[in-house]
C-alpha atoms as an extended CHARMM CRD file, in Angstrom:
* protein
*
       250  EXT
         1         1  UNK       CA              0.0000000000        0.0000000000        0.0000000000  PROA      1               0.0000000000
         2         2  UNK       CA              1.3250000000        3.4880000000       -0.8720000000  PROA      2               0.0000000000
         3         3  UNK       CA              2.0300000000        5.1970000000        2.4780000000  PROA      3               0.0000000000
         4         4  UNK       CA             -0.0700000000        8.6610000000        2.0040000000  PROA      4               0.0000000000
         5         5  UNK       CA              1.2580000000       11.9790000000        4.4250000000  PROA      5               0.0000000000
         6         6  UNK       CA             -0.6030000000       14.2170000000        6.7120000000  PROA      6               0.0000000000
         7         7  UNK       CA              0.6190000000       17.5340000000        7.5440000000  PROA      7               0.0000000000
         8         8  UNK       CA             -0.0410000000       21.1140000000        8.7890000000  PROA      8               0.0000000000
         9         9  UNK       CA             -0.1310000000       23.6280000000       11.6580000000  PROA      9               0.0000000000
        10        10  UNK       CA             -1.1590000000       22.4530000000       14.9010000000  PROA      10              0.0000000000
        11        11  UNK       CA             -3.4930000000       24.8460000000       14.9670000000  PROA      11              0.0000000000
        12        12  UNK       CA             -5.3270000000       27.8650000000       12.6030000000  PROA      12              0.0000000000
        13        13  UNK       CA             -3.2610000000       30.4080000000       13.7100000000  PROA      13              0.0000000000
        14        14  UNK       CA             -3.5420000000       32.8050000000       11.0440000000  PROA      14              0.0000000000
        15        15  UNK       CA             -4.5870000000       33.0040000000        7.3430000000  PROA      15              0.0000000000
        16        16  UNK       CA             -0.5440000000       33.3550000000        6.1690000000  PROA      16              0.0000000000
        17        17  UNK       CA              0.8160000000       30.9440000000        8.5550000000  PROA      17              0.0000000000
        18        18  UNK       CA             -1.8060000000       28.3490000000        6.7650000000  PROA      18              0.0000000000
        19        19  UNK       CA             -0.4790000000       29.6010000000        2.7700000000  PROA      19              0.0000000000
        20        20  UNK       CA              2.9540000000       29.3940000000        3.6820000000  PROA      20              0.0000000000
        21        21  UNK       CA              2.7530000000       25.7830000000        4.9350000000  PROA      21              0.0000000000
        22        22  UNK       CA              0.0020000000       24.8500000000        2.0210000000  PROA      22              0.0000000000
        23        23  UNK       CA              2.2850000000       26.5020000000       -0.3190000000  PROA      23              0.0000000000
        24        24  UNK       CA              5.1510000000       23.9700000000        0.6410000000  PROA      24              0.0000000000
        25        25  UNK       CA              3.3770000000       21.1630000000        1.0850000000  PROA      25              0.0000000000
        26        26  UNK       CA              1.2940000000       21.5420000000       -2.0980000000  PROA      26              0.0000000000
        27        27  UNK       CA              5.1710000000       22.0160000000       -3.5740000000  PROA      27              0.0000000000
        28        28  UNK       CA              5.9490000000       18.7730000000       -2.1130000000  PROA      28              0.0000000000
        29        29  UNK       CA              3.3140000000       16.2760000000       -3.0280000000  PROA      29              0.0000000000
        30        30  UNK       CA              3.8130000000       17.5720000000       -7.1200000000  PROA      30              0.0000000000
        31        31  UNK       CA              7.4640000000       17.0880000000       -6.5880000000  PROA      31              0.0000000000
        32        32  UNK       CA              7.7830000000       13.3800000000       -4.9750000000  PROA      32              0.0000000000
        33        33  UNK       CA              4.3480000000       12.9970000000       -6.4080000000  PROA      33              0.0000000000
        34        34  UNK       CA              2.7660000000       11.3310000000       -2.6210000000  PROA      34              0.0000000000
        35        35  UNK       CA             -0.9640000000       11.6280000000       -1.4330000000  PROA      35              0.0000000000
        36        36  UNK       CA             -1.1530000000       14.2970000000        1.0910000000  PROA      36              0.0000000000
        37        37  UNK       CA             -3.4790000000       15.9420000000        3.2820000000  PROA      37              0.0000000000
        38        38  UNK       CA             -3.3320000000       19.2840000000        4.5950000000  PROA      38              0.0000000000
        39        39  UNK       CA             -4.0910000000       19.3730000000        8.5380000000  PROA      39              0.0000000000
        40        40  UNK       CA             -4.8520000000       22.3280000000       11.0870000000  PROA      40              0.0000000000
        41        41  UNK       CA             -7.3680000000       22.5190000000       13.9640000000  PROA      41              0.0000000000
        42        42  UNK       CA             -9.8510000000       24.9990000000       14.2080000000  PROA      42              0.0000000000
        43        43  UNK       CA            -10.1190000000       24.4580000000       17.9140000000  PROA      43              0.0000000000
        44        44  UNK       CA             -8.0730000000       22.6480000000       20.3340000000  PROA      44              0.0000000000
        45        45  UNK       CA            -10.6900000000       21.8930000000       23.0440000000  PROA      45              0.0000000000
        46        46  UNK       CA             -7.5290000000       19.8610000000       25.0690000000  PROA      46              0.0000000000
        47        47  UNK       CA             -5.5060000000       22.3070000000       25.6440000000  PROA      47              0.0000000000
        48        48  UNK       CA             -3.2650000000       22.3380000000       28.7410000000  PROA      48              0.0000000000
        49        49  UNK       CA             -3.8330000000       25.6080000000       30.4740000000  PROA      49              0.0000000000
        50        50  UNK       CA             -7.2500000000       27.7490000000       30.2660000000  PROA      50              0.0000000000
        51        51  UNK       CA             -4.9520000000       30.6530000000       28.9500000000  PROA      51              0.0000000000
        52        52  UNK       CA             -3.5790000000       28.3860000000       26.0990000000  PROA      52              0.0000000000
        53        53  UNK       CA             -4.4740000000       29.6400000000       22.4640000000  PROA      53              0.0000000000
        54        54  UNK       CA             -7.7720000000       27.3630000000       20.9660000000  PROA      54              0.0000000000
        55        55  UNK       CA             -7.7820000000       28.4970000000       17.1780000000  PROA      55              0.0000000000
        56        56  UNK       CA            -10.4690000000       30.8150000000       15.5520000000  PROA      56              0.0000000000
        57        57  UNK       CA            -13.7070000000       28.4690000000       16.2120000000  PROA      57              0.0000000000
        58        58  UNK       CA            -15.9360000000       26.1830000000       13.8150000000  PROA      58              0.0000000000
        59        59  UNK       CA            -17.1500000000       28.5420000000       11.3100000000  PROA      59              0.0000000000
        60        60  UNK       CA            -14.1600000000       30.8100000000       10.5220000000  PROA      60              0.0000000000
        61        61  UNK       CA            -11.8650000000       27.6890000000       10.8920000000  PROA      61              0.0000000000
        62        62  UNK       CA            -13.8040000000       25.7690000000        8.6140000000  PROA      62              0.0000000000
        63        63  UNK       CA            -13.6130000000       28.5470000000        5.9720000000  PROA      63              0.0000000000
        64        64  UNK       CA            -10.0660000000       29.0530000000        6.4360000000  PROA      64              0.0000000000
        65        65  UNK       CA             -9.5270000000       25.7360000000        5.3470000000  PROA      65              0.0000000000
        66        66  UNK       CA            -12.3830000000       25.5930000000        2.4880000000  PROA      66              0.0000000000
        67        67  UNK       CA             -9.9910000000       28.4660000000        0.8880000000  PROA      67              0.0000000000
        68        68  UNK       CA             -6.6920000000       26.1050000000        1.5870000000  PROA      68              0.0000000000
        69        69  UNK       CA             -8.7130000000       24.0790000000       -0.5170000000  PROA      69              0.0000000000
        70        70  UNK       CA             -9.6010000000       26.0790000000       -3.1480000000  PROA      70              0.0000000000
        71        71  UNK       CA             -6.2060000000       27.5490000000       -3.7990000000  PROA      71              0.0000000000
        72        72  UNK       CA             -3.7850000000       24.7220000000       -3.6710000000  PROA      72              0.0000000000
        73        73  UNK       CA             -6.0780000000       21.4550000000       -4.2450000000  PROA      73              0.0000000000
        74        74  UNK       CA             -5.0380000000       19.7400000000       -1.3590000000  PROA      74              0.0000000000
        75        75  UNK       CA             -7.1940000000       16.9770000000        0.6060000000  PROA      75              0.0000000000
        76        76  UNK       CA             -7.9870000000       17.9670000000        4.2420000000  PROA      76              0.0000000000
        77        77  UNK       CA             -7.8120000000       16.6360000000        7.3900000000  PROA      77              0.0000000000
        78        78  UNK       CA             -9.3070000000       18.3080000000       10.6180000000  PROA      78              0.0000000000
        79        79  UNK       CA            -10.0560000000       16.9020000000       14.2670000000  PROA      79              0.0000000000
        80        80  UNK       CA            -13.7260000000       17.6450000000       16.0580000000  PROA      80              0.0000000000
        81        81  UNK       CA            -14.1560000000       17.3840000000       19.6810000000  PROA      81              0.0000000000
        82        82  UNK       CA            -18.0930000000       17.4430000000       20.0850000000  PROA      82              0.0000000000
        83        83  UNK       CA            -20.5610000000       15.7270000000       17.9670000000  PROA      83              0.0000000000
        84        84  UNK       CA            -22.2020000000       18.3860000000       16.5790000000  PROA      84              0.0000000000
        85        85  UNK       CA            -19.2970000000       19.3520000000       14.9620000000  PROA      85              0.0000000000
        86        86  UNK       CA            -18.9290000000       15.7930000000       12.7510000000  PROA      86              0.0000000000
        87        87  UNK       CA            -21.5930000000       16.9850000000       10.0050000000  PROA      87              0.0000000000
        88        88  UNK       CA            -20.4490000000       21.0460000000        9.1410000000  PROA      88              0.0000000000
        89        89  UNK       CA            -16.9990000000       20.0110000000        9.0590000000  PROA      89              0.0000000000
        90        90  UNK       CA            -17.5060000000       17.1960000000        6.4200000000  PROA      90              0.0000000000
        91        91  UNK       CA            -18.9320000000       20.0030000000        4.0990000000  PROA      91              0.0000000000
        92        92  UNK       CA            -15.5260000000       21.1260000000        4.0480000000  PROA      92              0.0000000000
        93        93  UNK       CA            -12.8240000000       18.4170000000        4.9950000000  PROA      93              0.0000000000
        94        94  UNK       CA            -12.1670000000       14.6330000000        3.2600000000  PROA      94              0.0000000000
        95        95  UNK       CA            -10.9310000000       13.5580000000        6.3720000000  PROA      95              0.0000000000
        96        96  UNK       CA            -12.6450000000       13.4540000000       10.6330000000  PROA      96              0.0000000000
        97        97  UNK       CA            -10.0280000000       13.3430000000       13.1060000000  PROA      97              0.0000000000
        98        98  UNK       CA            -10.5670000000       11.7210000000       16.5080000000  PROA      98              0.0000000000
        99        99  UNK       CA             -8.0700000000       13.4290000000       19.1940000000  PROA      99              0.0000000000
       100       100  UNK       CA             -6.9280000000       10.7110000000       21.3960000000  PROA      100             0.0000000000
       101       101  UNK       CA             -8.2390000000       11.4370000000       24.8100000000  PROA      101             0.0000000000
       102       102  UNK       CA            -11.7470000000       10.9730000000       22.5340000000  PROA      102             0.0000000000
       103       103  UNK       CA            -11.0020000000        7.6210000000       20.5020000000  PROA      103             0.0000000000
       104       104  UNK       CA            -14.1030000000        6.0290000000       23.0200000000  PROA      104             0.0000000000
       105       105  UNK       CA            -16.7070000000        8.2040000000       22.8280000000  PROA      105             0.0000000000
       106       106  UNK       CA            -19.4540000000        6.8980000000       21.0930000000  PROA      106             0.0000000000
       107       107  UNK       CA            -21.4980000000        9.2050000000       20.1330000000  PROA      107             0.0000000000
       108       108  UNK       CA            -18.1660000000       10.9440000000       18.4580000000  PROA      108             0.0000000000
       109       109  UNK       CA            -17.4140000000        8.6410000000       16.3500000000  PROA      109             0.0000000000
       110       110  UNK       CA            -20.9910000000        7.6650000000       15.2960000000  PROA      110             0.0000000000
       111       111  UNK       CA            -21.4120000000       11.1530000000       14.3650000000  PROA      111             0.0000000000
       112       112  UNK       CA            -18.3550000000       11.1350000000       12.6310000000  PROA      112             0.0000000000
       113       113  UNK       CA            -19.1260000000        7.9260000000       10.4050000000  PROA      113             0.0000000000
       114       114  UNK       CA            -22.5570000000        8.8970000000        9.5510000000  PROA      114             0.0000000000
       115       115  UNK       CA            -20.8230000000       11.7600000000        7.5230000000  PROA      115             0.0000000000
       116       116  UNK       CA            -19.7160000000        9.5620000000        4.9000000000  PROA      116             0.0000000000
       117       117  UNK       CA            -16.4020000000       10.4090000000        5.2430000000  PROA      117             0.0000000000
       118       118  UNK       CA            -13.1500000000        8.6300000000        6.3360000000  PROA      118             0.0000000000
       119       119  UNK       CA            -12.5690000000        8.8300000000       10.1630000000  PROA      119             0.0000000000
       120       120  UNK       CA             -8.9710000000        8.5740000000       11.7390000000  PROA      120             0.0000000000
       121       121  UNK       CA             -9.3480000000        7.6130000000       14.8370000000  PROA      121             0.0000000000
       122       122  UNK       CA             -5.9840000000        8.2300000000       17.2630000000  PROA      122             0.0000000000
       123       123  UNK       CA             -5.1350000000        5.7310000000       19.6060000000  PROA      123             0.0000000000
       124       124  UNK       CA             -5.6230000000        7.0190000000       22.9780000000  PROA      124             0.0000000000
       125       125  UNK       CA             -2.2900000000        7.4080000000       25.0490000000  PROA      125             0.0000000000
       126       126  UNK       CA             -3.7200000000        4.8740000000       27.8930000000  PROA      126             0.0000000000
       127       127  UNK       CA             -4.8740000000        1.8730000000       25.3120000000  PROA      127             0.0000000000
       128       128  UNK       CA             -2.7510000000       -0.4230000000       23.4030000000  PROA      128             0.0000000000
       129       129  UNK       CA             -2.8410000000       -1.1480000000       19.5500000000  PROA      129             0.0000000000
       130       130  UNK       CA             -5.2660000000       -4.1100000000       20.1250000000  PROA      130             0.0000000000
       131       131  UNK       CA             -7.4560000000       -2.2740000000       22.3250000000  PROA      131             0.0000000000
       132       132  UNK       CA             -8.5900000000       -0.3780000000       18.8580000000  PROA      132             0.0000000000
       133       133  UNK       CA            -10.6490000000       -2.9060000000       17.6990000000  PROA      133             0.0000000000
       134       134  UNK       CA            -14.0400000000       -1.4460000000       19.6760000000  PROA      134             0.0000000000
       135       135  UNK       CA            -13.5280000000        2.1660000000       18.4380000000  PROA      135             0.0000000000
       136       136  UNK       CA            -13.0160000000        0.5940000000       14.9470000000  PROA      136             0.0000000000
       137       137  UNK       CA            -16.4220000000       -1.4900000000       15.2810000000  PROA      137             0.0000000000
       138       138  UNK       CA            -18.1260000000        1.5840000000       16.4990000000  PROA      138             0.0000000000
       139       139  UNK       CA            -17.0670000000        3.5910000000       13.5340000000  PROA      139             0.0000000000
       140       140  UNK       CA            -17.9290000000        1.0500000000       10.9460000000  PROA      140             0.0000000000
       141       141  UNK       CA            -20.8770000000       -0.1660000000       13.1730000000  PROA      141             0.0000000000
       142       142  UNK       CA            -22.3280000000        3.6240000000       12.7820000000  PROA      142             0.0000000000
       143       143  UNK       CA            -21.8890000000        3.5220000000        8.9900000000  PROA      143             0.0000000000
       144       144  UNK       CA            -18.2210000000        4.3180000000        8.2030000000  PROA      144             0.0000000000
       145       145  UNK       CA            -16.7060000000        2.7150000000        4.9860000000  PROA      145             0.0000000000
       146       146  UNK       CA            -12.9960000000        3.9530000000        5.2660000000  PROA      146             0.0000000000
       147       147  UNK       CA            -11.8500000000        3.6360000000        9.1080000000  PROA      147             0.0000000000
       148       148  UNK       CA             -7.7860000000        4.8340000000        9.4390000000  PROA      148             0.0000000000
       149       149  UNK       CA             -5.7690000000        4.1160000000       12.8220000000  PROA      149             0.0000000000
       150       150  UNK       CA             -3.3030000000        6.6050000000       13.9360000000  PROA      150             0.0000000000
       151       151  UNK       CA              0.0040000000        5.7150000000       16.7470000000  PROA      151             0.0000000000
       152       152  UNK       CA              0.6660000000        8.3700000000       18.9900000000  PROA      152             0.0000000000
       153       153  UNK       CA              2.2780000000        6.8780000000       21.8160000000  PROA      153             0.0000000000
       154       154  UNK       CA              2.0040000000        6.1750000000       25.4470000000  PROA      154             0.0000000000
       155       155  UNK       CA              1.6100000000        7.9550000000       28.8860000000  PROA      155             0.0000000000
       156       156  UNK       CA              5.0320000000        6.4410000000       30.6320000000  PROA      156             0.0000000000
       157       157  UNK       CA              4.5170000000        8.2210000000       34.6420000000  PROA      157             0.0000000000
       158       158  UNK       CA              4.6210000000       11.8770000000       34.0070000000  PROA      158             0.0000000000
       159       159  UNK       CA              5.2280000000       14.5480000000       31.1590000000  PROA      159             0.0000000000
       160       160  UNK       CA              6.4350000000       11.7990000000       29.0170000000  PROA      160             0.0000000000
       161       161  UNK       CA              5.6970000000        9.5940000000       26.2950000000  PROA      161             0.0000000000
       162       162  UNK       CA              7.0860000000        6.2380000000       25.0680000000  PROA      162             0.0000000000
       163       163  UNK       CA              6.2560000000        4.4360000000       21.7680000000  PROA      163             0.0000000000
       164       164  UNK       CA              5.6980000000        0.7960000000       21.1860000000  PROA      164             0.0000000000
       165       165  UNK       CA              5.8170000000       -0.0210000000       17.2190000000  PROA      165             0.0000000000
       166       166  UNK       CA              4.4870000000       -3.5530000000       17.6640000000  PROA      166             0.0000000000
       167       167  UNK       CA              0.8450000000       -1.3260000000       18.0950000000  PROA      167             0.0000000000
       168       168  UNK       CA              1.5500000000       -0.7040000000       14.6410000000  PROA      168             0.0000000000
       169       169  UNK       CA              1.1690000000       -4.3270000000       13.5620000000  PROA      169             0.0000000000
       170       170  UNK       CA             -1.1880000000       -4.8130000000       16.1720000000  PROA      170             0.0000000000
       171       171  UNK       CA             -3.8850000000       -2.2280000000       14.3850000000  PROA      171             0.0000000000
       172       172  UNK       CA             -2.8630000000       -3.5320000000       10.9690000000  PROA      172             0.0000000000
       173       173  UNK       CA             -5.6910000000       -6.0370000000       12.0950000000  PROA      173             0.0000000000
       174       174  UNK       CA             -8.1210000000       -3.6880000000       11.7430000000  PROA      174             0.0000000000
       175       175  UNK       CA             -7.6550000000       -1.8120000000        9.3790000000  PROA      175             0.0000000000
       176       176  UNK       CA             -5.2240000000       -1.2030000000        6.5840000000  PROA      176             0.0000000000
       177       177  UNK       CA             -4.0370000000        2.2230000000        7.0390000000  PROA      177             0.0000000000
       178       178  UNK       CA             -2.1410000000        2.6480000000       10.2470000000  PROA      178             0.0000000000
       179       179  UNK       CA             -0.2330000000        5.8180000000       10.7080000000  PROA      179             0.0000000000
       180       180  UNK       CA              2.9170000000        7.3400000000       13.0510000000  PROA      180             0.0000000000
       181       181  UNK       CA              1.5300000000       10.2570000000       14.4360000000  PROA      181             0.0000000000
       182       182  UNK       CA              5.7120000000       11.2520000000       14.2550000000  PROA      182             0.0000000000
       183       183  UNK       CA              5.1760000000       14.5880000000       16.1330000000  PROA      183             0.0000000000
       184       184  UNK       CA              2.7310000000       14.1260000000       18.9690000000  PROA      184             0.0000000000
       185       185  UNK       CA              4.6100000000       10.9710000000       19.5150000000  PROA      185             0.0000000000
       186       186  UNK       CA              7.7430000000       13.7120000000       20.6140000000  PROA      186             0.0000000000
       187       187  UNK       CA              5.3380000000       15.3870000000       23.4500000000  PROA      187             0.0000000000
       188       188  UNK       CA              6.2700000000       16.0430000000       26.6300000000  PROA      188             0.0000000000
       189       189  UNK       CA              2.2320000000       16.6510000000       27.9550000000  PROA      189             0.0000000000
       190       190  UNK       CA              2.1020000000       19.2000000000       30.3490000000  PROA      190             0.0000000000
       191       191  UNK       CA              6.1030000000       19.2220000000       30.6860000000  PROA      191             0.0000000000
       192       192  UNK       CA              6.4100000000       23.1150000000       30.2720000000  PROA      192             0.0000000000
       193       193  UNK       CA              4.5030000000       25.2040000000       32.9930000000  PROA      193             0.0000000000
       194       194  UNK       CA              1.0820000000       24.7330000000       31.9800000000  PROA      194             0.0000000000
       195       195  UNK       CA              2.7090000000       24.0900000000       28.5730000000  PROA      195             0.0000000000
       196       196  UNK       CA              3.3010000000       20.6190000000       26.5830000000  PROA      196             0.0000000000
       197       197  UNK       CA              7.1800000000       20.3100000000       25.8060000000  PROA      197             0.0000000000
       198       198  UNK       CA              8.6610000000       18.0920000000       22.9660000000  PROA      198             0.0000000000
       199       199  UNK       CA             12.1280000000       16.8660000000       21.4860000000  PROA      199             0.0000000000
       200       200  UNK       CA             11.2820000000       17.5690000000       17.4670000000  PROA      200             0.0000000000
       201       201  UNK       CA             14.9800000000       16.2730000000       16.7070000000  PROA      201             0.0000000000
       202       202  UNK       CA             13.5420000000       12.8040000000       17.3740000000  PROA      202             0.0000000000
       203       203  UNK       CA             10.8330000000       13.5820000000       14.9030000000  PROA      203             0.0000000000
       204       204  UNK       CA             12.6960000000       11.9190000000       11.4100000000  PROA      204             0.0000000000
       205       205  UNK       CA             13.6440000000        8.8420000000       13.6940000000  PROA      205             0.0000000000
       206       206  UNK       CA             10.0110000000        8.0930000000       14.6650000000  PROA      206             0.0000000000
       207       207  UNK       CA              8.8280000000        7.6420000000       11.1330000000  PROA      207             0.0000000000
       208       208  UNK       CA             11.8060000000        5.7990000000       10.1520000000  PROA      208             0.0000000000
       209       209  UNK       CA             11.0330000000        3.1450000000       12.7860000000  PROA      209             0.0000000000
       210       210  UNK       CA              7.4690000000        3.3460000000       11.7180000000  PROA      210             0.0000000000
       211       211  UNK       CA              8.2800000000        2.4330000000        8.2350000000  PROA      211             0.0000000000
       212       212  UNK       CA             10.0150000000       -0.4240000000        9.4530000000  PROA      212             0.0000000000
       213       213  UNK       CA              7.3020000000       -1.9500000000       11.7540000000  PROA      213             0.0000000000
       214       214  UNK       CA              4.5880000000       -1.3680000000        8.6230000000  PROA      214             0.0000000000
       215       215  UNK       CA              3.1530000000        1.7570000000        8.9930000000  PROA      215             0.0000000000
       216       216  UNK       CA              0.8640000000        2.9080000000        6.0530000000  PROA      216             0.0000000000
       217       217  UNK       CA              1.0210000000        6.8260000000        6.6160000000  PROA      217             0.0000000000
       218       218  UNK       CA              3.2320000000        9.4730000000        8.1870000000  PROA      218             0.0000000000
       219       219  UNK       CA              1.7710000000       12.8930000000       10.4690000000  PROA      219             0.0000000000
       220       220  UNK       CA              3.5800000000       15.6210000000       10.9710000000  PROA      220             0.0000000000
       221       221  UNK       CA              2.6280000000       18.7120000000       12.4590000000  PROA      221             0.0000000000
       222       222  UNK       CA              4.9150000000       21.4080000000       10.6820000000  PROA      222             0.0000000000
       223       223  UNK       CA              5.6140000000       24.9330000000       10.8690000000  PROA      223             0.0000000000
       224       224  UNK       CA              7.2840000000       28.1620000000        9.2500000000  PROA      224             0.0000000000
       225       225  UNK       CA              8.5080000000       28.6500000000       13.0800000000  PROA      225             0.0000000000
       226       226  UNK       CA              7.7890000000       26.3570000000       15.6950000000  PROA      226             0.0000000000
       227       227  UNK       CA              9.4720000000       27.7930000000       18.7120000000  PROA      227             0.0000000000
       228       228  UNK       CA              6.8220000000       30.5450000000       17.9320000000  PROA      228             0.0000000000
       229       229  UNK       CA              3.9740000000       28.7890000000       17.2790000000  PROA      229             0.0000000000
       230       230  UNK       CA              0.5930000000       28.9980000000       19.2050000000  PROA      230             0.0000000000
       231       231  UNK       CA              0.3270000000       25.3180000000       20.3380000000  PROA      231             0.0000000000
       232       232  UNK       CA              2.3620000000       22.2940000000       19.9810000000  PROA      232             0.0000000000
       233       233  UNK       CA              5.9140000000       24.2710000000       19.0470000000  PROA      233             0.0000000000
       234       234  UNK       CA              8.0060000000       21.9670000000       20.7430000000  PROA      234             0.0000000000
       235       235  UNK       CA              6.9110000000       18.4430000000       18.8920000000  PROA      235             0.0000000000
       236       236  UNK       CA              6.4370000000       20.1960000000       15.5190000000  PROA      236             0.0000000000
       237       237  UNK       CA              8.4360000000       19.7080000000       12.5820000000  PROA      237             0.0000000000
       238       238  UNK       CA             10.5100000000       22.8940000000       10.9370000000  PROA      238             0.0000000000
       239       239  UNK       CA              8.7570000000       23.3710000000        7.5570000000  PROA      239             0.0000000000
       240       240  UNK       CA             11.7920000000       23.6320000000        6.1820000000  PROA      240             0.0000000000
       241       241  UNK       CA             13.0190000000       19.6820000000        6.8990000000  PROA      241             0.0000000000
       242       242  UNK       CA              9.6380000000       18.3940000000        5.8810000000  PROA      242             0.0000000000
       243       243  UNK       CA             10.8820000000       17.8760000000        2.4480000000  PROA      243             0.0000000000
       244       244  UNK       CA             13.9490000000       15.7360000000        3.5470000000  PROA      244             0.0000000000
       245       245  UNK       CA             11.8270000000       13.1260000000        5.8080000000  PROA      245             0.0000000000
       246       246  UNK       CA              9.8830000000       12.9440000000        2.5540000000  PROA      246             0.0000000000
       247       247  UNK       CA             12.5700000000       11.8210000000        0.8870000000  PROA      247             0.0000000000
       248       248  UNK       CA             13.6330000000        9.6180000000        3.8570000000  PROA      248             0.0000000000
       249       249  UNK       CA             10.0940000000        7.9100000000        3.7180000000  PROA      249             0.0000000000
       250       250  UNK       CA              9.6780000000        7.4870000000        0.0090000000  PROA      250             0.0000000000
């Protein structure tokens, strides 16, 4: 299976931050000529701190990315927290997002599949790679034809993460697209005074140990300037070495 690549801003920051990194990206998937979808939230309900940064909201988010889409062609991607945001956002995006913390909610993902379109669910950071088979089942159980899986690591005691690629070939038994979440796999939750933290140099390693255990898709959060970035700076890739862990991938 061709592995296909998701990638964007953590979060809709601002209308050039989102051309810049569409502009690349678009540049990219031409180039090495790889399925890609452009990602960005238009809220991050799970922030850390009350005073963290949440995006511009449903509506203007959602038209943000509509004109992503119109100007550079690219497939989108976007996460929903609350189920009445499953059916506006599939007027705009190819792609539902689960966040993590969410992957059991059932009326989420319900609402998600009865869009129609393909739902990526996240495995949460408490639940190993077999453990997805029930949020799977619930998604295709409420009408879902395409169901994606997406590795994002584990809590290991506190402000930390650790990975275990055999969840990759664990979820291959569900379903056939299994992605490294490469950047939010780098978190350190919480680890920066009200903050998450992050090692990004670990970032090209991740999806090169991916590939090896099977994976079927790479995510990357990216940005023009992640130690200035609104949320998730740490983790995120530098926009300008997305195109060599292309290369590394492909």
């Amino acid at each position: 299976m061709k592995p296909i690549f998701i990638a964007g801003p953590c979060v809709i920051e601002s209308a050039e931050v989102l051309d810049e990194v569409a502009a690349e990206l678009c540049r990219l998937q031409k180039t090495y000529q790889i399925t890609l979808f452009f990602k960005a939230s238009f809220d991050k309900a799970n922030r850390t701190s009350i005073a963290s940064f949440r995006g511009p909201g449903l509506e203007r988010g959602l038209q943000m990315l509509a004109d992503v889409k119109a100007k550079y062609g690219l497939q989108l991607l976007t996460d929903i927290h609350e189920s009445y945001q499953a059916a506006p956002a599939a007027e705009v995006v190819d792609v539902l997002q689960i966040p993590a913390f969410l992957c059991r909610q059932t009326d989420l993902l319900v609402a998600a599949a009865k869009t129609g379109k393909v739902v990526n669910i996240k495995k949460a950071q408490f639940l190993s790679g077999a453990d997805m088979q029930y949020p799977v089942e619930k998604a295709r159980d409420g009408g879902a034809q395409e169901v994606w899986l997406t590795e994002r690591g584990n809590s290991f005691g506190y402000n930390n993460l650790v990975v275990d690629f055999r969840n990759i070939p664990d979820m291959l038994q569900w379903t056939p697209r299994v992605i490294m979440d490469c950047t939010h796999s780098v978190q350190r939750p919480g680890a920066a005074g009200g903050k998450t933290g992050g090692n990004r140099e670990f970032v090209p390693a991740m999806a090169l140990a991916a590939k090896a255990f099977g994976a079927t898709g790479y995510f990357f959060e990216t940005h023009p300037d992640p130690d200035h970035a609104l949320s998730d700076g740490p983790n995120m890739l530098r926009l300008k070495d997305m195109e060599s862990v292309v290369k590394s991938l492909i």
